[in-house]
N, C-alpha and C positions, 0 to 999 in steps of 0.2 A: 375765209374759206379758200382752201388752195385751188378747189376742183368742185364742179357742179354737177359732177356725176354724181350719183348714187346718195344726196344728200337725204337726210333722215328729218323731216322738222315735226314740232310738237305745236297740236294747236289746244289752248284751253276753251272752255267755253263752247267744244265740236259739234255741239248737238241743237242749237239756237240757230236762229235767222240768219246770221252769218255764218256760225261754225258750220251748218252743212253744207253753204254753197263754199267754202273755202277748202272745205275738207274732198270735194266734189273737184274743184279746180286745182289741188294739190294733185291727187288721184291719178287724172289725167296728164300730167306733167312727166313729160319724159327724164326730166334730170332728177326728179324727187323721187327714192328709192322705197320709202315707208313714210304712213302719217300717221302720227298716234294720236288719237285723239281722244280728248279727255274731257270729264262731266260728272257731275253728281250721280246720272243715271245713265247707263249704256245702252245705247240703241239694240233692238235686236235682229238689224240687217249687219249687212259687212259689204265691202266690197276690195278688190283686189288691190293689195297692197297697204289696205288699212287696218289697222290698232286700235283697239279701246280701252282702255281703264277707266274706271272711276276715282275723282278726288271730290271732295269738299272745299271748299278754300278757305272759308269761313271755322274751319276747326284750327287749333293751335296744330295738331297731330299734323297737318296736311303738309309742312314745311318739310319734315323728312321725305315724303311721297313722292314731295315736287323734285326734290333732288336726286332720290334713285332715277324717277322715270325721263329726269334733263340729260342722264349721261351721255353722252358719242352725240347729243343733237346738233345738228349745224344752226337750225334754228329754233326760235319758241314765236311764236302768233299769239297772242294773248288777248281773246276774245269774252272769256267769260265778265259777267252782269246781270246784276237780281238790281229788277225795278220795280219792286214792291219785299213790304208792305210801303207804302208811301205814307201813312199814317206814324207808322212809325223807323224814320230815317237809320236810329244807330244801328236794324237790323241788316237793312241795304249798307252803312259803312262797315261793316265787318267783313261782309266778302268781296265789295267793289273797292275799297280803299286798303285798308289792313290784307283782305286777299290777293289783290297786285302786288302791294310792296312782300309781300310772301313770294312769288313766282317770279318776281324783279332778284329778291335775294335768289335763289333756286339759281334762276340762268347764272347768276356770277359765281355761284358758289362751284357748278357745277362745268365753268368754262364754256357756256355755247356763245359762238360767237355773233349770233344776230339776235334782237328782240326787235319783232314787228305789233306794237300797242295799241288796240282800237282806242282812240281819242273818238273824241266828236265835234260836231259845229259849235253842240253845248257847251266847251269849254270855252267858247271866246267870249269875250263881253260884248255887250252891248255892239251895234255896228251899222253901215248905212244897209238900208235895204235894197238900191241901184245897183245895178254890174255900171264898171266891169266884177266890184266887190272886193274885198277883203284881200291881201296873201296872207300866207302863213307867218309875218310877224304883227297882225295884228295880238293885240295882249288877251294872252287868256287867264282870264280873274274868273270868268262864268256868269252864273247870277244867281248872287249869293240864299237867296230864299228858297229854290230848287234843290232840292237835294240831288237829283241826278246833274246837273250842270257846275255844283259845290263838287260835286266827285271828281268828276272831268277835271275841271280846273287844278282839284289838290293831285293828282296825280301828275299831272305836265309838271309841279311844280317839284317831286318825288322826281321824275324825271331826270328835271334840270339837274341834280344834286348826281340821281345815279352816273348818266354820262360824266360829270368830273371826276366821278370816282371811280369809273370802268371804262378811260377813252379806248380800251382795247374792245369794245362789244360796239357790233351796230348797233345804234337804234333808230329805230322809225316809225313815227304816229302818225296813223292817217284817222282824215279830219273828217268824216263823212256828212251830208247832209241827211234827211231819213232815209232809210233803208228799207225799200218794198219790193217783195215778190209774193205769187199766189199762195204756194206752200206755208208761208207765215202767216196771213191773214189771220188764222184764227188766233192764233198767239197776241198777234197784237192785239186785235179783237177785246181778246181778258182782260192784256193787260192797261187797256188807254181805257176802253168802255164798260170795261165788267162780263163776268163770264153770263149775267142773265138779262144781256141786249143780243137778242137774235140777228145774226150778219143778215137775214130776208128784208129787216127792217133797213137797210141801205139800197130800197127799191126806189125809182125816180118818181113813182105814183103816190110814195107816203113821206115824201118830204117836203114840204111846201115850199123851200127856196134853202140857198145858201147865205148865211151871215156874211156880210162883207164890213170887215173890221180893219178899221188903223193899225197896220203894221202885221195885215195876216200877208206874207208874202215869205213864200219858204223854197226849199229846195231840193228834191228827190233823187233818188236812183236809185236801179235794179240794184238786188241784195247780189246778181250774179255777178254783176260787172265790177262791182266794187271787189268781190271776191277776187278777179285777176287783178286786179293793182295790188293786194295781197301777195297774191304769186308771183306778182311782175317784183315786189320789196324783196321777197327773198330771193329769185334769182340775180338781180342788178347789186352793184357795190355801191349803195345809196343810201345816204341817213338824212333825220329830219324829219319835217311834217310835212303830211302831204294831206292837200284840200281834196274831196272827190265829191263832183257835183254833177248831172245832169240836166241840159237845156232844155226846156226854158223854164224859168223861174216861177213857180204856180201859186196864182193869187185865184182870190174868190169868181173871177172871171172862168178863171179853168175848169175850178171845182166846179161851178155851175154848169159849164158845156158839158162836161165828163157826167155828170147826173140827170142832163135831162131838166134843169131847175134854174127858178128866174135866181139872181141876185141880189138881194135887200141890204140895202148898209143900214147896219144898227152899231150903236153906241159901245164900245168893247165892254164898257163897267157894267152895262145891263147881262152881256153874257159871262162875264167874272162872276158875279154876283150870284147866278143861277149854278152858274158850276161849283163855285164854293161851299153853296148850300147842300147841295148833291152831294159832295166830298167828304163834309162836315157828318154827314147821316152813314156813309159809305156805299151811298146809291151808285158810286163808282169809282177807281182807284184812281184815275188822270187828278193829280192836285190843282189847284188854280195857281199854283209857286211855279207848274211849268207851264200852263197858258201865259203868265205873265213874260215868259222868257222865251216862248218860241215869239211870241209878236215885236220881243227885241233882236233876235239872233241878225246876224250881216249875212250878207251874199257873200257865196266864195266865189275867188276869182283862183280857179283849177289848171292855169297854164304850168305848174310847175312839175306834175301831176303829168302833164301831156308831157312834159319838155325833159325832164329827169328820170321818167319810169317807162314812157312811150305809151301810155296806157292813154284811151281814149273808151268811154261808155258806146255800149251798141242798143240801147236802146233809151228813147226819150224819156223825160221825166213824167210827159205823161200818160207813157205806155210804162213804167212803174208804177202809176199810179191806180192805170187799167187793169194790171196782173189781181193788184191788192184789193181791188173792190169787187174783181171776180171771182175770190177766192175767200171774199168775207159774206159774201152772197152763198159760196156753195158750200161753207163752212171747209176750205179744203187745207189740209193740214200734210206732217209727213213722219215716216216710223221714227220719233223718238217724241219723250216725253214731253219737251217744252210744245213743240211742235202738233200735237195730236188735235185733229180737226172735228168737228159737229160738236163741241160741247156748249149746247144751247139749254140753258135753264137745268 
């Protein structure tokens, strides 16, 4: 990019947990001129300076689509992911896997010169669960029984191959920890517990305590903050991966103080075991392939994040975590499809 003025970028995926806080932080951005932003289903707000289309990714058709609507972009943000059926994975590899490398070819085909990639923590392997944690050469294999962390992973590795074959295009994957804000609750809500577990049932008076399990220690952030390291990849001349985490690190201690709820350590195979059973019925979509893998994931260690983007999180992880359980309580959602909130039973 010669010039920051007036840049055009394209985000996929616009209408998800990320896409509208990104599309929301583009928006407001003095140097970015238009955002077009793209989805299976178009929201039916707008706001100044934004674009919608619809694409599929998951259609062979969509590969022409992506390259009309890549023309004159400076950038592409590449946030779309279908994380279900979980049941049956090769549905989720058609638009998470085969529809990347779809909008991977689109940017080259179409000359934009940055691609900004949601990666995830899910793509690393295994890793220590201490800070300071992980950087971004730790190896990302995933874990391989997870279909959503098997994606992660094949894609870094699609990656690897695009950048020596387009040193001329930025790229940059940021590595996020989970990603929580109220507006989403119900979304995830569906899709980790099932659309007929009422968010009321996340009341501190009907839960009799929090599981404290070997290796439950994870890592959060607001979905908005992460959203400006987005915006901070396309304004800066930066490539690579970038970690994005918010302190402090939340284990069964926290969840417990945040609920109102004593802490029990139980045995993790006793809660596989029930979750599996659950999964196996379709009593809920969360498979036990990604229980097994969030209790492996490492700590990120985000100084690169701080040091190369200037980006710093403005809110805790477990004032993330507070948005999302306020927001699974009040069933609150926002105007587009993934996002639409009270769908209880």
């Amino acid at each position: 990019m010669n010039s920051l003025a007036g840049l055009r970028v394209v985000v996929t995926g616009a209408t998800g947990n990320v896409g509208t806080s990104v599309v929301r932080a583009l928006s407001e951005e003095p140097e970015v001129s238009t955002v077009l932003g793209l989805a299976r289903r178009c929201p039916q707000t707008s706001a100044p300076g934004v674009e919608w289309d619809t694409v599929d990714l998951a259609r062979p058709g969509s590969q022409g689509v992506l390259e009309a609507r890549l023309v004159n972009a400076d950038a592409v943000i590449h946030l779309a992911w279908r994380f279900q059926p979980t049941h049956d994975p090769v549905i989720t590899w058609q638009t998470n896997v085969i529809g990347s490398m779809r909008v991977f070819d689109a940017v080259a085909k179409a000359g934009v010169p940055a691609l900004v990639h949601a990666s995830s923590v899910g793509a690393y392997s295994p890793g220590p669960k201490q800070e300071p944690g992980v950087d971004e050469d730790w190896p990302t294999h995933g874990w391989p029984d997870a279909a959503y962390c098997r994606e992660k992973a094949y894609l870094e590795r699609v990656l690897d191959t695009f950048e020596l074959r387009h040193p001329q295009i930025r790229v940059v994957r940021m590595r996020p920890g989970f990603l929580f804000k109220q507006t989403a609750a119900s979304e995830q809500r569906r899709i980790f517990a099932g659309r007929y577990v009422p968010g009321a049932l996340l009341r501190p008076d009907l839960l009799p305590f929090v599981p404290d399990l070997e290796g439950l220690r994870f890592q959060a952030l607001h979905t908005d903050d992460a959203a400006q390291a987005y915006r901070l990849a396309v304004l800066n001349d930066v490539r690579g991966p970038f970690n994005l985490a918010a302190a402090p690190v939340i284990e069964a201690k926290e969840l417990g103080d945040l609920l109102g709820v004593q802490v029990v350590r139980i045995p993790r195979a006793v809660v596989r075991t029930a979750l599996a059973a659950a999964w196996r019925i379709h009593a809920v979509p969360a498979s036990p392939y990604l229980f097994d893998a969030v209790l492996r994931l490492p700590v990120l260690d985000c100084a690169r994040a701080h040091d190369l983007l200037g980006w710093q999180p403005t809110r805790t992880a477990r004032e993330a975590l507070e948005s999302f359980l306020s927001g699974v309580r009040r069933g609150a959602g926002e105007e587009t499809a993934p996002l639409t909130g009270k769908q209880w039973g």
